[in-house]
matplotlib code that plots the C-alpha trace (Angstrom):
import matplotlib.pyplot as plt

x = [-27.9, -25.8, -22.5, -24.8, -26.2, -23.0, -21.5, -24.5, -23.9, -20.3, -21.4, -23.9, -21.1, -18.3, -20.8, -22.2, -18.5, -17.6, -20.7, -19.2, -16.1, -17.5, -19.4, -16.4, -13.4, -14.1, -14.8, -11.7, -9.7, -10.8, -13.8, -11.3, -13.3, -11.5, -12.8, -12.5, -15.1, -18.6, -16.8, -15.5, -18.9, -21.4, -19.8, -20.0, -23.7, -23.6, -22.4, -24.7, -27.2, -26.6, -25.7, -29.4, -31.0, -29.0, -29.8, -33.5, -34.1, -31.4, -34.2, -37.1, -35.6, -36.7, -33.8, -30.9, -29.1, -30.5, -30.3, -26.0, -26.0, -27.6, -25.5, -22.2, -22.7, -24.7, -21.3, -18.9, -20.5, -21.4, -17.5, -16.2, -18.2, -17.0, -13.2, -14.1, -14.8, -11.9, -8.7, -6.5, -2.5, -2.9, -6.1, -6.2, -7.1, -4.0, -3.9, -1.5, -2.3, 0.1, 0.9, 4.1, 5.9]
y = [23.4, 25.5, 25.7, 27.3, 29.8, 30.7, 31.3, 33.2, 35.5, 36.0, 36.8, 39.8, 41.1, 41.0, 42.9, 45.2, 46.1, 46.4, 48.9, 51.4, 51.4, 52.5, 55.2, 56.2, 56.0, 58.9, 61.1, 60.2, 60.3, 63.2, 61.8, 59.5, 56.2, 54.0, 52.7, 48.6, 49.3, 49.0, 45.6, 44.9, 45.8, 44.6, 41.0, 40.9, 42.1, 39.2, 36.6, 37.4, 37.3, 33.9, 32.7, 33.9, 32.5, 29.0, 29.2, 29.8, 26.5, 24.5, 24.9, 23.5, 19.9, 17.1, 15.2, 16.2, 14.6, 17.0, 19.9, 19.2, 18.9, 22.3, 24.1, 22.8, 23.7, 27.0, 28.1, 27.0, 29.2, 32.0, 31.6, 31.9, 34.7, 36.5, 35.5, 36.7, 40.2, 40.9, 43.1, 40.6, 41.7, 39.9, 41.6, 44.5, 47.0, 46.3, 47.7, 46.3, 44.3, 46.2, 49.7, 50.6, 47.5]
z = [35.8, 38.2, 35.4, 33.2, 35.6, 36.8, 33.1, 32.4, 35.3, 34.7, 31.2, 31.7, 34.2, 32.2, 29.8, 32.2, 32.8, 29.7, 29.2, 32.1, 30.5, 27.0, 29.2, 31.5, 28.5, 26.7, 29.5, 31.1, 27.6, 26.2, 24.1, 21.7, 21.1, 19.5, 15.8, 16.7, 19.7, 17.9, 16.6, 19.9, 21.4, 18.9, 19.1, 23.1, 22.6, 20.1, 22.0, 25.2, 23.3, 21.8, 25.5, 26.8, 23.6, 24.2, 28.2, 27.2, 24.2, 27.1, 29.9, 27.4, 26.1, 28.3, 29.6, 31.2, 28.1, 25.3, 27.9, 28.1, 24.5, 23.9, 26.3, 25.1, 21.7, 22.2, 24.8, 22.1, 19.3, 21.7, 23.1, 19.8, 18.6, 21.5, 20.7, 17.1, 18.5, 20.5, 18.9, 18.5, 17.3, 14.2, 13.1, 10.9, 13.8, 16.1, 19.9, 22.4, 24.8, 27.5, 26.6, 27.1, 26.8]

ax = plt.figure().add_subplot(projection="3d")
ax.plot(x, y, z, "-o")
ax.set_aspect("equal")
plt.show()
């Protein structure tokens, strides 16, 4: 399915961004790394992972039926893992959204 591809690829390049910043961050702010970003990070390595893993069993089921079923509810739970990880206000490890404001 061509939605899944694409949600796959916009995935691993959000995450591939995301990996340059981890690199590029400290050397630009003086080596600081913030504690929340091995939560951050290990949920978006999570929540690839579970996207991959749910694209993989997706392409095996026989009908297009079972295969939209999969998918759904394999991008929900890889979705909200990925929601899970990311420094909200109202968690314990607060960081504003906009700096400054």
């Amino acid at each position: 399915m061509a939605g899944q591809k694409i949600f796959i690829a916009t995935l691993d390049l959000q995450f591939l961004l995301g990996c340059g910043l981890l690199i590029v961050t400290p050397l630009i702010a003086g080596g600081h790394i913030h504690p929340w970003i091995f939560h951050h990070g290990g949920g978006m390595f999570m929540g690839v992972a579970v996207a991959h893993a749910v694209n993989s069993i997706g392409k095996k089921k026989p009908s297009a039926q079972k295969q939209r079923k999969v998918y759904l509810i394999g991008n929900v739970v890889a979705l909200l893992v990925i929601l899970g990880s990311v420094p909200w206000p109202f968690m314990s490890f607060v960081r504003p959204f906009f700096r400054g404001l």
